[in-house]
Backbone as a printed PyTorch tensor [residue, N CA C, xyz], in Angstrom:
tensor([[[  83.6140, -150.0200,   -6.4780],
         [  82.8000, -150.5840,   -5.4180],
         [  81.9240, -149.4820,   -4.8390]],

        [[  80.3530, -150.2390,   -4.5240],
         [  79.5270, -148.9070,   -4.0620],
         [  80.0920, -148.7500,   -2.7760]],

        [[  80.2010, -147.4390,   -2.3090],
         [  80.3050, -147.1320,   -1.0630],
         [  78.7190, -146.5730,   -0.1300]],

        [[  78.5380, -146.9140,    0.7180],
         [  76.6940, -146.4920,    1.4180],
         [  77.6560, -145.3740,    2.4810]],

        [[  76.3370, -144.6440,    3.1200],
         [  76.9460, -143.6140,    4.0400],
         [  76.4250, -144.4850,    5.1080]],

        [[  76.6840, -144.5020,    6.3730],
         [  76.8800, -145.0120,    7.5130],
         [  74.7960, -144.2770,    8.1060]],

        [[  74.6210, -146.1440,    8.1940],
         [  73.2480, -146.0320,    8.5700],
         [  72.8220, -144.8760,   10.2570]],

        [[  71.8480, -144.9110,   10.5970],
         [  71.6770, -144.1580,   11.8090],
         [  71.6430, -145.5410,   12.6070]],

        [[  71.8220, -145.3060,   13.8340],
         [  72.1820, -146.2520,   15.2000],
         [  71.0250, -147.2090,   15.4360]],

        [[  71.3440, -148.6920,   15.5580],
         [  70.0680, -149.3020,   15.6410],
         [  69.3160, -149.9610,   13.9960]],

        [[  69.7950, -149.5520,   12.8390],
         [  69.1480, -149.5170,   11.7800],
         [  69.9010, -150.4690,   11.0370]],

        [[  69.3370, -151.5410,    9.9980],
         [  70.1430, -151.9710,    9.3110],
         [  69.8360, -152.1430,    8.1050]],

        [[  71.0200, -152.4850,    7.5660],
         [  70.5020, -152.5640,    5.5000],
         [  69.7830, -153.0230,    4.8000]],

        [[  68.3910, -153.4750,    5.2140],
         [  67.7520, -154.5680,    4.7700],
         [  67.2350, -154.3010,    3.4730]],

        [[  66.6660, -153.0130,    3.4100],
         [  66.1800, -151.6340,    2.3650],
         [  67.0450, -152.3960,    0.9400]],

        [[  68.1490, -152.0770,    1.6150],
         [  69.7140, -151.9230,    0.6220],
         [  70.0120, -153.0780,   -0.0480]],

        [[  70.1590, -153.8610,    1.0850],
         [  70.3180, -155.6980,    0.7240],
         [  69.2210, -156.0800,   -0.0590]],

        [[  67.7350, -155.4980,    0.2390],
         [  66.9580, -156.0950,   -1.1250],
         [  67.0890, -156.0640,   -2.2010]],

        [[  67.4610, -154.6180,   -2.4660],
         [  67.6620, -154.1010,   -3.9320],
         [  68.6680, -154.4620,   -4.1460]],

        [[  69.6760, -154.6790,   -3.4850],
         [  71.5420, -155.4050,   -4.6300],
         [  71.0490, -156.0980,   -4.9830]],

        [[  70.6280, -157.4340,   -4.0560],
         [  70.1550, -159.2440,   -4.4580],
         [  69.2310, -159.4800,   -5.1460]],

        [[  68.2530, -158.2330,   -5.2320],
         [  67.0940, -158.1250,   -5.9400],
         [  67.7230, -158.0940,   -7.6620]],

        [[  68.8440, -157.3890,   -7.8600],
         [  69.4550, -156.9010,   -9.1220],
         [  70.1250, -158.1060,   -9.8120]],

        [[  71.1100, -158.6440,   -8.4270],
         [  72.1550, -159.6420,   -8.9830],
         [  71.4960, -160.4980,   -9.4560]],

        [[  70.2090, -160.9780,   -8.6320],
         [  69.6880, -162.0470,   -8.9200],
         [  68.6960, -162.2700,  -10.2710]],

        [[  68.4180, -160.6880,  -10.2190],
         [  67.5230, -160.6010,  -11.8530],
         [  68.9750, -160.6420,  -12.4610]],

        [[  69.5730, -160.2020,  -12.7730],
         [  70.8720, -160.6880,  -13.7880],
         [  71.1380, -162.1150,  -13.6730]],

        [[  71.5190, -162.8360,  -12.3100],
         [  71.5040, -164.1620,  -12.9570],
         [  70.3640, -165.2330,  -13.3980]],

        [[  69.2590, -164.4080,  -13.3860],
         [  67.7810, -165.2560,  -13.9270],
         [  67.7920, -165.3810,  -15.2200]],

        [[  68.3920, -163.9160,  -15.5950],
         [  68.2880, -163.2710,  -17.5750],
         [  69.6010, -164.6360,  -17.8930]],

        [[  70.8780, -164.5920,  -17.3740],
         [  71.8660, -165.3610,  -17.7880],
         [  71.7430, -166.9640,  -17.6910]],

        [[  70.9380, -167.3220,  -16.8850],
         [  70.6240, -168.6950,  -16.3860],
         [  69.6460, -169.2090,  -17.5000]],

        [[  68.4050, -168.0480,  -17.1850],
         [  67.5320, -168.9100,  -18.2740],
         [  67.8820, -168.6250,  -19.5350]],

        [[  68.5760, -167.6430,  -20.4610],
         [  69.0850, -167.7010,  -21.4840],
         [  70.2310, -169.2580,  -21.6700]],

        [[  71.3370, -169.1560,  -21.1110],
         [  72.0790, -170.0730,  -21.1280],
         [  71.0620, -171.3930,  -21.0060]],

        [[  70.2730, -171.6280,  -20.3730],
         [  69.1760, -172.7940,  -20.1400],
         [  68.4540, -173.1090,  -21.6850]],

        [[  67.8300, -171.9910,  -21.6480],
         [  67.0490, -172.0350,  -23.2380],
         [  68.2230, -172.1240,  -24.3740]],

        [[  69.2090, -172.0050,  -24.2190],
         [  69.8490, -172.1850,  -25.4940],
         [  70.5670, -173.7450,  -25.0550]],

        [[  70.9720, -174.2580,  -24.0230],
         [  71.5480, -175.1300,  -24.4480],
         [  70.5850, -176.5470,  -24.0450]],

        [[  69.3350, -176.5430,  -23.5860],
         [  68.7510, -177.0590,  -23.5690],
         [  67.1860, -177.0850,  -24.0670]],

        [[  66.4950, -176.0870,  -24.5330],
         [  65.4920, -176.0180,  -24.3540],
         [  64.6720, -175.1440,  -23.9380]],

        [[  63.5440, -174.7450,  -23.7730],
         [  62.2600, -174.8530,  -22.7210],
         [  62.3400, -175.1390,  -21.4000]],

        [[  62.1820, -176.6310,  -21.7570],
         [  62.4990, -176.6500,  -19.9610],
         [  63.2380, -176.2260,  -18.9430]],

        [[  64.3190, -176.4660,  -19.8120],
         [  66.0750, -176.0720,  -19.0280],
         [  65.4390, -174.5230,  -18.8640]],

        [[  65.0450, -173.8370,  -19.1520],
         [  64.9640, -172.0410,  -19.1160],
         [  63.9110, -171.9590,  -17.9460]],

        [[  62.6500, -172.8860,  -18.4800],
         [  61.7160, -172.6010,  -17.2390],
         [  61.8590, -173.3040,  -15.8150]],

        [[  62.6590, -174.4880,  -15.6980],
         [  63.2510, -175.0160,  -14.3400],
         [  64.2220, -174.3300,  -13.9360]],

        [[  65.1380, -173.4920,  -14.2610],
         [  66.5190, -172.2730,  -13.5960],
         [  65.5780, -171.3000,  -13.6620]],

        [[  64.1650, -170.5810,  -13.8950],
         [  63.7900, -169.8770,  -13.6160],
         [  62.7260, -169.6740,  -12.2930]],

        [[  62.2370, -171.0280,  -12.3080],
         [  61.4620, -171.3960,  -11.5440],
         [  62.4360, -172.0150,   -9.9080]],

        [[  63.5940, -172.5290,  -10.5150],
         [  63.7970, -172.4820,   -8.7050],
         [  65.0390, -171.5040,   -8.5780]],

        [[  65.0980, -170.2920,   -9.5510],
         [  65.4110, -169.2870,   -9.2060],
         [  64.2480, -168.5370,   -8.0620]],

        [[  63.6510, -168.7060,   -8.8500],
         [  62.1400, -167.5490,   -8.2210],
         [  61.4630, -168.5390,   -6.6340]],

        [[  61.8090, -169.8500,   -6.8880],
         [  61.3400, -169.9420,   -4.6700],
         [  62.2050, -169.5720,   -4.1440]],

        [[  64.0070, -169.6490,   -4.4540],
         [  64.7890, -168.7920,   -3.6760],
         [  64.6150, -167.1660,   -3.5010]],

        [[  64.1710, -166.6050,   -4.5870],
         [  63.7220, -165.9600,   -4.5320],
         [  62.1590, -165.3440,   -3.5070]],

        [[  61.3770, -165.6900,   -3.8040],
         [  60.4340, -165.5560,   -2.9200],
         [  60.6830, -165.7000,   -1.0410]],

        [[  61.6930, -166.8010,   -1.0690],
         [  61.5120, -167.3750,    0.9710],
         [  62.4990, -165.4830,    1.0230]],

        [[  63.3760, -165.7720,    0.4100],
         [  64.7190, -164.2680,    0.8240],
         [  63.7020, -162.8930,    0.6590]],

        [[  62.8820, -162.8290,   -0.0840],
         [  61.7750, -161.5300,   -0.1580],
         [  60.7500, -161.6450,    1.1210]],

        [[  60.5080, -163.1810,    1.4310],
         [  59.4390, -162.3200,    2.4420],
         [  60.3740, -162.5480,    4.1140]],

        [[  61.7980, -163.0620,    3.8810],
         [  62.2970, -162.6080,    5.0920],
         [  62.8510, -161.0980,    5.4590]],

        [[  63.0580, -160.5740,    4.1890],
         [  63.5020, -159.1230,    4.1000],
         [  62.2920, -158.6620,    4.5930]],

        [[  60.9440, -158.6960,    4.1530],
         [  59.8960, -158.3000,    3.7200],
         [  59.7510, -158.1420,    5.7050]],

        [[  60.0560, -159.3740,    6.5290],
         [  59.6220, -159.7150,    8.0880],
         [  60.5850, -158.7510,    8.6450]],

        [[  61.6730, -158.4740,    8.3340],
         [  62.8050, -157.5740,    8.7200],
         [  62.5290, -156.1920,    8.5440]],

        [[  61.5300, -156.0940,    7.4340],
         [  61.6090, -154.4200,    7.4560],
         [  60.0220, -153.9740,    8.1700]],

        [[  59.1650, -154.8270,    8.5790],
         [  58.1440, -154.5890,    9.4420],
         [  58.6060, -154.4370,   10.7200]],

        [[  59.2010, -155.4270,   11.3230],
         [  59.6280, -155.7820,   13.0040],
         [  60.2420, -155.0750,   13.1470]],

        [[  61.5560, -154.3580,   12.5990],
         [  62.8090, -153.7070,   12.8650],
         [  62.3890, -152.1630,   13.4070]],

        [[  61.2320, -152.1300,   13.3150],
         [  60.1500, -150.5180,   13.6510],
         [  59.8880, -150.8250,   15.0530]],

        [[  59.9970, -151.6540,   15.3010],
         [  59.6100, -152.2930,   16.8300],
         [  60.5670, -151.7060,   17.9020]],

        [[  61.5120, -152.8900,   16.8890],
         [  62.9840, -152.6430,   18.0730],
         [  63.5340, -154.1360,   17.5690]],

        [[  65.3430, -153.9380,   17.5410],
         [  66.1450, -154.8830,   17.1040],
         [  66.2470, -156.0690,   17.5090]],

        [[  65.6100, -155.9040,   18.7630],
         [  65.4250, -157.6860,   19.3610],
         [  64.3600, -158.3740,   18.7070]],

        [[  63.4450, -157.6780,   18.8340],
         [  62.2980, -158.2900,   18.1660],
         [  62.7580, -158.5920,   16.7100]],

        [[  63.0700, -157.5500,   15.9910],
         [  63.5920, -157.9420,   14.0670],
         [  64.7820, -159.3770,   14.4580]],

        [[  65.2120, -159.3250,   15.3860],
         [  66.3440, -160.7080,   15.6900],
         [  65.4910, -161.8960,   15.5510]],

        [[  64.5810, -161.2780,   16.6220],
         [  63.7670, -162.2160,   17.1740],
         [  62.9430, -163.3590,   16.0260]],

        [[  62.0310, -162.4690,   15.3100],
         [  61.2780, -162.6170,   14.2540],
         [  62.4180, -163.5420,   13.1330]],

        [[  63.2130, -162.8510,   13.1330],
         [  64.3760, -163.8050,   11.7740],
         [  64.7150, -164.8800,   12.0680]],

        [[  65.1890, -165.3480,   13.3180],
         [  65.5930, -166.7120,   14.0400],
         [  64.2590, -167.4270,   13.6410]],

        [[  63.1940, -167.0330,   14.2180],
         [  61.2610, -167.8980,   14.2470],
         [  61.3380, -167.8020,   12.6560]],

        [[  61.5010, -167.2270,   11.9420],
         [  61.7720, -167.7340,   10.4980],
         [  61.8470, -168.1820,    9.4670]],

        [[  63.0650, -168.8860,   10.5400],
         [  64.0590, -169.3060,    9.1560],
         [  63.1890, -171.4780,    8.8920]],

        [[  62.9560, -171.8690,   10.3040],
         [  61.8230, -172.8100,    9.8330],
         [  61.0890, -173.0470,    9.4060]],

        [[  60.4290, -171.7230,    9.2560],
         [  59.1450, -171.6120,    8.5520],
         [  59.3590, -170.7220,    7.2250]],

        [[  60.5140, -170.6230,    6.6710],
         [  60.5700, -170.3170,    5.3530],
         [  61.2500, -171.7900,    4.7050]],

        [[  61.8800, -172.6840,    5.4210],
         [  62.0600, -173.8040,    5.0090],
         [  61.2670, -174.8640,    5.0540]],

        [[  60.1400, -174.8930,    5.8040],
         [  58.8610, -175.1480,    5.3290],
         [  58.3780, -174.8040,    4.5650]],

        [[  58.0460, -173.4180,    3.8900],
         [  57.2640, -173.1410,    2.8950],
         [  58.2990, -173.2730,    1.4750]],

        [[  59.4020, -173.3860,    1.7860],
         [  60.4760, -173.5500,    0.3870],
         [  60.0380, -175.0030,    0.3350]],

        [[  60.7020, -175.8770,    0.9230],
         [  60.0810, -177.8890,    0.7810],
         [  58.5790, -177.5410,    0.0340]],

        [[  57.6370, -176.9840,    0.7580],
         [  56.0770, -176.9420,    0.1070],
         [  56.2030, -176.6230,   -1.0350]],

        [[  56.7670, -175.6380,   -1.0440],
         [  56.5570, -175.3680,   -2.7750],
         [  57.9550, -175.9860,   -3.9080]],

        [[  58.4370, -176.5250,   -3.7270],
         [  59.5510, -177.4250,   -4.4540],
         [  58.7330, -178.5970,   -4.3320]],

        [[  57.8700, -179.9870,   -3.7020],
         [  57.9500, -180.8480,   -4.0720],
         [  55.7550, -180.4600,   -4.3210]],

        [[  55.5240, -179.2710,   -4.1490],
         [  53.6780, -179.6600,   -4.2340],
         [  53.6290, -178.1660,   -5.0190]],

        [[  54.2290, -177.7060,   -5.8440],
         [  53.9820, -176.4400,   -6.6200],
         [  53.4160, -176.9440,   -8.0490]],

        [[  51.8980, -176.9720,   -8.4090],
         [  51.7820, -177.2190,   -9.7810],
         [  52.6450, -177.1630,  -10.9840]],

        [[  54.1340, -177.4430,  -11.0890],
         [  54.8680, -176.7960,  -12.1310],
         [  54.7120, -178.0870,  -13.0660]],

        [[  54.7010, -178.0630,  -14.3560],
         [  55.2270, -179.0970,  -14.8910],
         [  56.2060, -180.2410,  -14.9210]],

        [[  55.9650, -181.2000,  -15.3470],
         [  56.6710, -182.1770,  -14.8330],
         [  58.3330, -182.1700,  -15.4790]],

        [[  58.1840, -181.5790,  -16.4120],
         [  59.2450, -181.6490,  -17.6400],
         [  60.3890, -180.1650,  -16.7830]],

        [[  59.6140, -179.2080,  -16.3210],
         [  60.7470, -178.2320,  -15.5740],
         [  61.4700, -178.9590,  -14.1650]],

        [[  61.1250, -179.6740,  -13.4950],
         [  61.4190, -180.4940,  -12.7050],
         [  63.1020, -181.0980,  -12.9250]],

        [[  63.7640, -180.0960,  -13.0370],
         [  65.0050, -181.1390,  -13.7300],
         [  66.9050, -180.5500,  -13.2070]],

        [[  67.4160, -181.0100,  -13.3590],
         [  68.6290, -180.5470,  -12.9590],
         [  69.0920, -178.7900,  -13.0000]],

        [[  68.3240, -178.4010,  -13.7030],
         [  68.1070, -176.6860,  -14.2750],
         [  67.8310, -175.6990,  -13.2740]],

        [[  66.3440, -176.2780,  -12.7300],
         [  66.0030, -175.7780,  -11.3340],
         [  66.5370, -176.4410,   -9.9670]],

        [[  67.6440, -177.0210,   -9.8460],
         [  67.8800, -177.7180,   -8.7000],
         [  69.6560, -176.1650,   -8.9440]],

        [[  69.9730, -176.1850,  -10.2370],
         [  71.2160, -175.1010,  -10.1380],
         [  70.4370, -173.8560,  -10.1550]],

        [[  69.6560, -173.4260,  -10.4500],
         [  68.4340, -172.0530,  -10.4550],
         [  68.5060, -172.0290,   -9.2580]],

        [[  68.1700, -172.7400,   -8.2950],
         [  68.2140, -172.2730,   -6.5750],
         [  69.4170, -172.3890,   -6.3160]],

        [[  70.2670, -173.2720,   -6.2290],
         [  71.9200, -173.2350,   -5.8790],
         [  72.4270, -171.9480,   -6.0160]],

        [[  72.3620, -171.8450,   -7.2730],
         [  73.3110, -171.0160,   -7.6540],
         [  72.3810, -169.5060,   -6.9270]],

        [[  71.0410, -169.0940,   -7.0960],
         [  70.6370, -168.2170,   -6.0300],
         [  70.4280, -167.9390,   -4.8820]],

        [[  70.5130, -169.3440,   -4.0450],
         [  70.9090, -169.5800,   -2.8940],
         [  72.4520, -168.9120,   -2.8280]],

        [[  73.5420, -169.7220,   -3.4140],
         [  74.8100, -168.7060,   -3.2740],
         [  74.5390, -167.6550,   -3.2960]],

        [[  74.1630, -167.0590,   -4.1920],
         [  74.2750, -165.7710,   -3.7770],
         [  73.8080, -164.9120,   -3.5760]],

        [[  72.4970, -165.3510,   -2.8330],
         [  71.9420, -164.3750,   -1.8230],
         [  72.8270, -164.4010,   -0.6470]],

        [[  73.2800, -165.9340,    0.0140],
         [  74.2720, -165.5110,    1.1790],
         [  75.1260, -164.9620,    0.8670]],

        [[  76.2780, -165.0980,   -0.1060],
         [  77.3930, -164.4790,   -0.1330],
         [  76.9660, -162.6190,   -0.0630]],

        [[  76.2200, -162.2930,   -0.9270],
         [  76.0580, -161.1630,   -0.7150],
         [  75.5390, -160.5140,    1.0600]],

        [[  74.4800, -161.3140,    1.1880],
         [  74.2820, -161.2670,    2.4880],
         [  75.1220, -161.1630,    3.0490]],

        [[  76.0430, -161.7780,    3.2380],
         [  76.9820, -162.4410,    4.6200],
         [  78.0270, -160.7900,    3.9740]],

        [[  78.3960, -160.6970,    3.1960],
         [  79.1180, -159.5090,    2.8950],
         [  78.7300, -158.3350,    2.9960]],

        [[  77.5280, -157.7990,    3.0610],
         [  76.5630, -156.9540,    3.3120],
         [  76.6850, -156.5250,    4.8150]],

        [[  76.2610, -157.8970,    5.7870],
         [  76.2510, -157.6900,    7.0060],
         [  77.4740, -157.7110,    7.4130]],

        [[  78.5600, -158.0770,    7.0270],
         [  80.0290, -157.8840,    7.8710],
         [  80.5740, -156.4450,    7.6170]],

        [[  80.1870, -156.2740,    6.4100],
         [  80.7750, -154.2120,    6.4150],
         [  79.6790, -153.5550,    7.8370]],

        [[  79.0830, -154.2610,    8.4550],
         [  77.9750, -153.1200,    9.3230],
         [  79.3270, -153.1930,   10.5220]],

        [[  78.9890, -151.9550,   10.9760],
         [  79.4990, -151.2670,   11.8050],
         [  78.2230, -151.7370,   12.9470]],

        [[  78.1940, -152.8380,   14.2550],
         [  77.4410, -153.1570,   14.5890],
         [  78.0570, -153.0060,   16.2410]],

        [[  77.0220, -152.1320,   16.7590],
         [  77.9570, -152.0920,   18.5860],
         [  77.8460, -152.9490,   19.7230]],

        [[  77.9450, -153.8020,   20.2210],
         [  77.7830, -154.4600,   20.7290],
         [  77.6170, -154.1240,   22.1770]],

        [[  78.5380, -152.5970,   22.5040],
         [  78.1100, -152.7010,   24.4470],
         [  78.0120, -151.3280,   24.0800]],

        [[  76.9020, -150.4500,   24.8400],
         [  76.9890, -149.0800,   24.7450],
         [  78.1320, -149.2330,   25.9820]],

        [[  78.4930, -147.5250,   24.7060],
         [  79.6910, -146.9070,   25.4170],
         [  79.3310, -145.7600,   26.0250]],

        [[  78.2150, -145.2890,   26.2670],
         [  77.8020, -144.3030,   27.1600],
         [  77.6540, -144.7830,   28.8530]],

        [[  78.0000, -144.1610,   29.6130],
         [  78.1530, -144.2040,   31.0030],
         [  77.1330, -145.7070,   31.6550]]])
């Protein structure tokens, strides 16, 4: 298991968290759409790739909002992630039912392509952020 050295005060993994999920998730794109293309097809490869890649995209440009704001100050990077998360589920709906894709990728392939990258961007997420060492009341005077 990787071990990280203990961020500076105020700072969080977002850097870090891109690049794991960034990795896992290119590994399960290579395994998805292989397994896709072989046991189905074409399509099956390009629909698990394709709603691999909008889960992909909403989780990149919330990292992407996290590592601008967080220069600010942590309320604001809070702030900004909460205002969000509606408006990356707006633009995920937009591009799942009005994205020029073919009609034929449209299919049970890309509905597990996001599932299954949806899992696990949170799981990693959610595991990511519970190792933080996060303070809640200063302990200075």
């Amino acid at each position: 298991m990787l071990r990280s050295k203990p961020l500076p005060q105020g700072t969080m993994p977002w850097a870090s968290m891109f690049s794991r999920i960034s990795m896992a998730l290119a590994i399960l794109a290579l395994v998805g759409t292989i397994g896709g293309g072989l046991s189905a097809g074409l399509p099956a490869a390009a629909g698990f790739l394709s709603g691999l890649a909008l889960v992909y995209l909403t989780f990149a440009s919330g990292v992407l909002l996290m590592l601008l704001t967080q220069k600010r100050s942590m309320k604001t990077a809070a702030l900004a992630l909460l205002a969000s998360y509606p408006v990356k589920i707006l633009i995920f709906t937009c591009l799942l039912l009005l994205a020029p894709l073919p009609e034929a990728w449209r299919n049970g392939w890309m509905l597990t392509g996001s599932l299954l990258a949806l899992g696990v961007q949170l799981v990693m997420e959610t595991k990511i952020i519970w190792k933080q060492r996060i303070l809640y009341f200063d302990s200075v005077g």
